[in-house]
N, C-alpha and C positions, 0 to 999 in steps of 0.2 A: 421813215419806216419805224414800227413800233419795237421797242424792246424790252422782252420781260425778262428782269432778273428777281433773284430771290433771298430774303436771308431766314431769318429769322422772328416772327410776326408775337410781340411781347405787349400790345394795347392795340384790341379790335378796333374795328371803323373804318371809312372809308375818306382818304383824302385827296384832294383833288385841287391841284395847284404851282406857284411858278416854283421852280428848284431854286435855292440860294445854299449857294456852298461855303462852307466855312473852314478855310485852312490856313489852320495856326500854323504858326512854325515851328520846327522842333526844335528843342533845347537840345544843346551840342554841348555836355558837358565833359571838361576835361578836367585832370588832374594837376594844381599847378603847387609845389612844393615853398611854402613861406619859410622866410627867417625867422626864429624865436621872439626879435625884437615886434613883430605883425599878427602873431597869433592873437593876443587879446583885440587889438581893433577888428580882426576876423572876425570874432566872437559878436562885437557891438552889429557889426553889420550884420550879421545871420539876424540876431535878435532886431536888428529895424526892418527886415525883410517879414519876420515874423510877424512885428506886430503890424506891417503895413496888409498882409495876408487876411490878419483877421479882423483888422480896419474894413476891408473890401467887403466879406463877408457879412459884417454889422451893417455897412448902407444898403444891399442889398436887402436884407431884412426889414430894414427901416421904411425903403422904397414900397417893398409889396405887402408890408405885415397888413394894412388896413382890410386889402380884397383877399387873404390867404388863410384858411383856415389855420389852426397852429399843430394837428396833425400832418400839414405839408409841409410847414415848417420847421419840424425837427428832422427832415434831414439836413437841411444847412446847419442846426442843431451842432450834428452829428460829426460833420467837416469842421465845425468852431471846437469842439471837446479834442478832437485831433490834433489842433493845432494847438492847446493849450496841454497835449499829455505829453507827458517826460518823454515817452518814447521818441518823441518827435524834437524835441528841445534838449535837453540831458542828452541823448544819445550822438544828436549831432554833432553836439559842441563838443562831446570827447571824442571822439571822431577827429574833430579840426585840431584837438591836443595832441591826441598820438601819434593822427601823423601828419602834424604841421602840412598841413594843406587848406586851401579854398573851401566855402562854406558848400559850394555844389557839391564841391566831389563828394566832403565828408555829409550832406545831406542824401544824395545820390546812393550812397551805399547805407546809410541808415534805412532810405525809402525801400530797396531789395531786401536788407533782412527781414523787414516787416512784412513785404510782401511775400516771402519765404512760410512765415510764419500761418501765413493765410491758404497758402500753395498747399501746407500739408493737412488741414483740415478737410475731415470726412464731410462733416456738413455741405449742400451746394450753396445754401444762403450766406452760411458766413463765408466760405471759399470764397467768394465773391466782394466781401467787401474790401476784397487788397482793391480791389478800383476803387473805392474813397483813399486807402493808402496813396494810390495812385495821382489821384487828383489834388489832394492836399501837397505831396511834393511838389507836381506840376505849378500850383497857385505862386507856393514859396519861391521855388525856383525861378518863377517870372518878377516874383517883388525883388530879388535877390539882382535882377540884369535892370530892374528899373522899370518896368512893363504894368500892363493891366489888362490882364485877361478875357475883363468882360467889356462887352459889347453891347451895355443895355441903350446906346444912344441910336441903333441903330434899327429902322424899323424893318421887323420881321411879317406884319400881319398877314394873314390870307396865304404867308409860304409854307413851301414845306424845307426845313431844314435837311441839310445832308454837310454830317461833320467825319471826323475820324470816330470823336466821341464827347459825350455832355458832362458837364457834370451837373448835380442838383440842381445845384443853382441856377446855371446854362438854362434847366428845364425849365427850371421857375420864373425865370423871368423872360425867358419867351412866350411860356403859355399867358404870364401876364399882359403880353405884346398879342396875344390869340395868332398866336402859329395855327398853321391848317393840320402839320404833321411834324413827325421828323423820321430819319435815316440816320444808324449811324454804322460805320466800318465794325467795329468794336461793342464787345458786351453781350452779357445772355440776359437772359428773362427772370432771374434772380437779383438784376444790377438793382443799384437806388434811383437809376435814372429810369429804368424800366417797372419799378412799382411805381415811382411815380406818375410815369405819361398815364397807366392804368386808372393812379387815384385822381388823376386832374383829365382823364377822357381824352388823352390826346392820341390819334394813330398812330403808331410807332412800328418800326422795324429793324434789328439791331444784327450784327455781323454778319453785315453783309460787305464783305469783303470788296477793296478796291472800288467802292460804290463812287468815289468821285475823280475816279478816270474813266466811270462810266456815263457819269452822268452832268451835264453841262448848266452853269449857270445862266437860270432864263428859259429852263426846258419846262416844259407842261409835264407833270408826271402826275399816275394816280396811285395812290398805294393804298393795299386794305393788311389792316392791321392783323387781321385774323390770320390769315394763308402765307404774309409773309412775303406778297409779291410785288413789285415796282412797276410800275407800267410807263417807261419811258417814250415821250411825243407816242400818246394815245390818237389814234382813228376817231373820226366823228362817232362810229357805232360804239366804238370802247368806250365813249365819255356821255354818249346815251344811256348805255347801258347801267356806267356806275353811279350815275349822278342817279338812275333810277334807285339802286341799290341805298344809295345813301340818305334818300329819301324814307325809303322803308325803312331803317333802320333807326332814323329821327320818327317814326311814326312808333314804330316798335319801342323802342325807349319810354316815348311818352306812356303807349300801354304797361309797360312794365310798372311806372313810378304811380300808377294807379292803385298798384297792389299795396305801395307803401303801407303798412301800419294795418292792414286787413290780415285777419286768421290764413295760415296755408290750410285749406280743407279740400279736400279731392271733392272729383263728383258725385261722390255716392257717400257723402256724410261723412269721411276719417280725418281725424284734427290728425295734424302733422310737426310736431314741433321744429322750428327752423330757428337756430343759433349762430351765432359769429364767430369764427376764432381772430385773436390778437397776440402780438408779440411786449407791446405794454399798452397803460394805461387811455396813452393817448390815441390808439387806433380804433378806439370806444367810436370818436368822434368818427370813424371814417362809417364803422356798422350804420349810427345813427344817420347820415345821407342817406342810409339807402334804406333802412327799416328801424324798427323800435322793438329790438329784440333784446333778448340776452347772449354772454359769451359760453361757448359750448367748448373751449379751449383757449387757457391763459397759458403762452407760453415762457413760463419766468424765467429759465437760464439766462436769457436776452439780461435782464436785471443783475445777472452774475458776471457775467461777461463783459458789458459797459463800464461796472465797477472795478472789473478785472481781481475780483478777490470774493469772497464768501461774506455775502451781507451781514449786520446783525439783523437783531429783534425788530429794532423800532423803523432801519432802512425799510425789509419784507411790509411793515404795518402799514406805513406811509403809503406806499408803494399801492398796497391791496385798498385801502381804503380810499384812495383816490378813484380806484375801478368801480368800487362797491359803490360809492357817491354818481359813479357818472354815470350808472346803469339804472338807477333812479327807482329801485325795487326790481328790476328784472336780474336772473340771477346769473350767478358768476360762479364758471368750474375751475380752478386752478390747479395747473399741472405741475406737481411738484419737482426740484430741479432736475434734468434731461442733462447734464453734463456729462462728459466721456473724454476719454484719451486723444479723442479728434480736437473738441472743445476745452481746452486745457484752460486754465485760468492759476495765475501766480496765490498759491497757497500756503500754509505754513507745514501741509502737508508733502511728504517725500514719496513721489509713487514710482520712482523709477523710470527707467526709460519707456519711451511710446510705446505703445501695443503695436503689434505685425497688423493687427485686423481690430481698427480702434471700434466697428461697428460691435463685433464680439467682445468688447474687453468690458474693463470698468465703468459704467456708465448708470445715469440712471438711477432705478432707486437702489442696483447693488453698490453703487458709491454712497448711495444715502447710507445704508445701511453697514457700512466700512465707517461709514465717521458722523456715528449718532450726534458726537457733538456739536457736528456744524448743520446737520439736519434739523434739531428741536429747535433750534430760530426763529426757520421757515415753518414748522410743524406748528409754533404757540401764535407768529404772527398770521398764520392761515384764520386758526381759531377765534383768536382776536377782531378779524375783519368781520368775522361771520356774525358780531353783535351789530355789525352796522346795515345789512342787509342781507337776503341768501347768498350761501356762499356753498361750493360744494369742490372738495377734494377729491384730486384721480391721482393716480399713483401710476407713473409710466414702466413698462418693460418691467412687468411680472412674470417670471415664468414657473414660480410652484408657489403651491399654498405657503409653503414653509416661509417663503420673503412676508407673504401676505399678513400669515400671524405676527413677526416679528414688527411689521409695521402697523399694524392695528395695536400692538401693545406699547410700542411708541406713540401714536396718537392718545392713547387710554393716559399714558406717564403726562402729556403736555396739558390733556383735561388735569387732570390731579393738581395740574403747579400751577393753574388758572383758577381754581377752587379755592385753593389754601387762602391765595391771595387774593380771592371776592374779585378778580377780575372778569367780568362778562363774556361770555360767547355760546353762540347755538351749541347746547348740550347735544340734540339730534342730526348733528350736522354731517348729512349724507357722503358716505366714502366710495369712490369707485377707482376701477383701476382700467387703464389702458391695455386692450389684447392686442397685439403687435408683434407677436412671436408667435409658431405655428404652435408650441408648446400649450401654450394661454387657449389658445381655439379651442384645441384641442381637448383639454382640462375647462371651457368653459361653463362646463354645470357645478366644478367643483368651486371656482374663482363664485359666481353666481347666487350659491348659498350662503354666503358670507361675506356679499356688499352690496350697495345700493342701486350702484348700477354701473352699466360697462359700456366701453367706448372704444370700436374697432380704429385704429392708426393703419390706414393701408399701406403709405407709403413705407414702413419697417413692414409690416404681415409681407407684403407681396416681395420684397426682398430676401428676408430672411427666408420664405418659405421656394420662390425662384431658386435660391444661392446665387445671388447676382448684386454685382455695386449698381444700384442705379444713376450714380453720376460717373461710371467708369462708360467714356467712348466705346472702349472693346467690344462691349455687353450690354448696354441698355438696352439696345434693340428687343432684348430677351424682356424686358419690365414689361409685363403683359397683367393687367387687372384681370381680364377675362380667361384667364386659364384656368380650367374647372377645379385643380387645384385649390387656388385662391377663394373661388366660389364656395364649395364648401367649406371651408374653413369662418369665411364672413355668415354665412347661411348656419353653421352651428351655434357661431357667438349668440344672433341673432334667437334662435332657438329654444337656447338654453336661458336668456335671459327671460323669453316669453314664459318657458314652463316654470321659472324663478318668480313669476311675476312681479322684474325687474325690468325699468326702461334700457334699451343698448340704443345707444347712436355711433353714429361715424361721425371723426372729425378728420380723415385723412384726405389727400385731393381727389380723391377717387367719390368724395361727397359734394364737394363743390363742381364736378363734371358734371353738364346735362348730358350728356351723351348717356350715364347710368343712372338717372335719376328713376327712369321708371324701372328699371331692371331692380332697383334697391326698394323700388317700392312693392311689387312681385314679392321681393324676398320676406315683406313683414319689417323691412325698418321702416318705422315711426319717427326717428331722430335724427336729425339732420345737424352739423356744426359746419359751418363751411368760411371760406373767403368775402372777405366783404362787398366784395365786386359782383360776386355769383348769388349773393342773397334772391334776389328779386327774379334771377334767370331760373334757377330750381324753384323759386316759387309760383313763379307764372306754369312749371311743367306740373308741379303739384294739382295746380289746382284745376287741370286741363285734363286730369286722368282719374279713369274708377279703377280703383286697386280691385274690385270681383276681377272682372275683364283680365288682368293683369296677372293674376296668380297661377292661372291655367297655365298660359302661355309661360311665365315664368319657369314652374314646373317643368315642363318639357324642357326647356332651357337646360335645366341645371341635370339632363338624364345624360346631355350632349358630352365628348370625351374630345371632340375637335375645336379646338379654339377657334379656329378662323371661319366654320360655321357658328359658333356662339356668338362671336362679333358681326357677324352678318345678322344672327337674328335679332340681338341689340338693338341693329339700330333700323329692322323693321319697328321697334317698340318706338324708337324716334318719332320714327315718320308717323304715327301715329296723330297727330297734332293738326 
């Protein structure tokens, strides 16, 4: 008999294949109290477990680097930088000092602070990488009993994996093995195993709890990546059905990478510019798979955060100019730093304790503008890049002119010290700012007159303007794009940049959704900044649609005061296709 269970659907597609279950065993760490005379050989052993961790790590590397791009390779990157940061090393070993114990325990409880520290961030991406925290102890901890975690001798192909949980690597070198899918108990659609299955196209399905007391080694299962469901010992008509499914969707693909590198223009003649956003340099490489565009959002804190401290001049430059290089004349927006009391990073500044509501506190460019001097770095190296290709500056979570001026007279000071000293950079180099406050909306014809151009962030507009956490359980339900709210607020940016005659785009995910791709085209957005996976899926709706047809109907839309008749007529605009 068939059974559907469900978790979590974090990499569309459809897989269809034998189940192989992978259950590791759990590490059962205790506490065991050493004599004074053992604590330094403690020590030796923690550090050959260490380095046997990141030994594992390097052949793993070395195994796949030749077929791997090296945007899928930084996240194993990622796990090596881990295991080589003090937090991990230093912390441990005083740990085994203080209180003369075993390298697990005192690992054990270095790995929970850390994971602590991830617990309390606002963000949901970085919230999430206490699972690399996660996985790095786990590594150590098994070089530490003598073990090896991985499994690359084993052949996986044509399965579908079902574990507790992966890590990168796990991913990587299964897909290198061409897994059909995988399942895991563990993890949301923010994890690194979860952008990954996305960037390397594998189906994937993640917490989905208890999935292997459900599910049996040797079982036929089908899973589609999109909906999130299992389909355990499928029916002949179920595996008719989705093998037809999955057909269409290798048919569809194909048609999509057609569009690669072709203009997005509707049917009735409107170019539509279509942009990538990235977190650094190296996710350039993921945009180029799938088109030849430029990045419509650089998001640099990622850059402050890895470092764990406030870059200088020549880090920022490096940095920009490697994007500026890899975008090959296409151009490049960078968003200047987005840190906040969620995103704390070790300073020389003293800001007191956490905010009650780190979304409301210090963040952004009112931190920028609290500590000019760690701002003009980022502000001269911005400029700097922009003699090596277009280069265009947005300034996140504006909410009155007043920040506006004061940062536009900071840009004016960084040209001036670039001057003095005959250093080059785009004199005209276009400033814009992000509206993501209802404030900004609000105010923007006044934001409009006095920049280049503007860029709706949905995912802060629609919270801030809801009053809702959207990664609080309680309340997300409530993160609604379509509440006419919302609508207008994106509808005036929109607007007010036309009667400016200034470009507005969206970079928030509510621009990488087909589901409102046509509804934003209705509205008069011309600009589009999205996820790299969704390029070619909004462009194929682009190019499928006449914005005349669209605007009537739009219209009406936005007269609508019921939300859940506007999401009905939405996704009339869908069906359209």
């Amino acid at each position: 008999m068939s059974i559907y269970i469900s978790g979590i659907g974090v990499s569309k597609g459809i897989a269809i294949g034998e189940a192989h279950l992978i259950a590791r065993e759990t590490i059962d760490v205790t506490k065991e109290t050493l004599p004074a005379s053992e604590i330094r050989a403690e020590i030796r052993r923690f550090k050959r477990a260490l380095k046997l961790a990141n030994s594992q790590l390097h052949d793993i590397k070395k195994k796949i680097a030749q077929n791997t791009a090296d945007d899928i390779l930084v996240f194993i990157d990622t796990h090596l930088l881990m295991l080589e940061d003090p937090a991990f090393d230093e912390g441990t070993i005083a740990n085994i000092k203080r209180f003369s114990c075993n390298a697990e325990w005192a690992l054990q409880i270095q790995g929970e602070r850390l994971v602590q520290v991830f617990d309390e961030m606002e963000d949901p991406y970085l919230r999430t990488r206490k699972d690399d925290v996660l996985h790095v102890v786990k590594r150590i901890q098994t070089a530490l009993l003598g073990q090896s975690e991985d499994s690359e001798n084993i052949s996986y192909k044509g399965k579908i994996i079902v574990a507790d949980d992966l890590t990168p690597a796990d991913t990587i070198m299964m897909q290198h093995q061409k897994i059909a899918g995988f399942i895991t108990e563990y993890g949301g659609p923010l994890s690194h195993t979860a952008i990954l299955a996305r960037n390397l196209g594998i189906p994937a399905i993640v917490g989905l709890h208890h999935a292997r007391s459900l599910i049996h080694r040797g079982e036929t299962l089908i899973i589609d990546g999109l909906a999130g469901t299992v389909i355990n010992s499928p029916g002949k008509k179920s595996l008719k059905y989705y093998r037809a499914v999955r057909r269409d969707e290798i048919a569809k693909r194909n048609l999509l990478n057609e569009l690669s590198g072709k203009p997005a223009i509707t049917l009735d003649g409107k170019q539509i510019t279509l942009h990538g956003n990235i977190d650094k340099p190296a996710d350039i490489r993921t945009i180029k798979k799938y088109d030849d565009t430029g990045v419509g959002l650089y998001r640099t804190e990622m850059l402050f955060i890895e470092l764990n401290q406030w870059p200088d001049q020549q880090t920022h430059l490096k940095t920009y100019k490697r994007a500026v290089k890899a975008l090959k004349g296409k151009p490049l927006t960078i968003r200047t730093m987005d840190l906040g009391a969620d995103k704390e990073i070790q300073d020389t500044i003293d800001h007191g304790p956490m905010a009650h509501n780190p979304a409301m506190g210090l963040r952004a460019i009112r931190r920028c503008l609290k500590e000019p001097q760690d701002f003009m770095p980022q502000l001269l190296a911005i400029l700097r890049a922009s003699a090596f290709g277009p280069v265009r500056i947005m300034i996140p979570m504006l909410t009155s002119t007043n920040e506006l001026t004061q940062v536009l007279a900071l840009i004016e000071d960084a040209k001036e010290i670039l001057k003095k000293k005959k250093i080059a950079f785009d004199k005209k180099i276009p400033v814009g700012a992000m509206i993501e406050v209802p404030a900004a909306a609000l105010a923007a014809d006044a934001f409009a007159s006095k920049l280049d151009f503007l860029s709706i962030g949905t995912n802060d507009l629609i919270q801030y303007t809801l009053a809702i956490d959207r990664i609080d359980d309680e309340v997300n339900y409530l993160f609604n794009p379509l509440h006419p709210a919302v609508l207008r607020l994106i509808q005036m940016t929109i607007d007010a940049g036309k009667k400016a005659g200034i470009p507005v785009s969206m970079c928030g995910e509510m621009a990488s959704d087909t589901s409102y791709t046509r509804l934003l085209l209705g509205m008069g957005l011309e600009y589009f900044s999205v996820q790299a996976n969704a390029l070619l899926e909004v462009k194929h709706i682009i190019v499928n649609s006449k914005i005349n047809n669209l605007q009537d109907e739009v219209k009406q839309i936005m007269q609508i005061h019921d939300s859940d008749e506007i999401t009905s007529r939405v996704q009339q605009l869908v069906n359209l296709l």
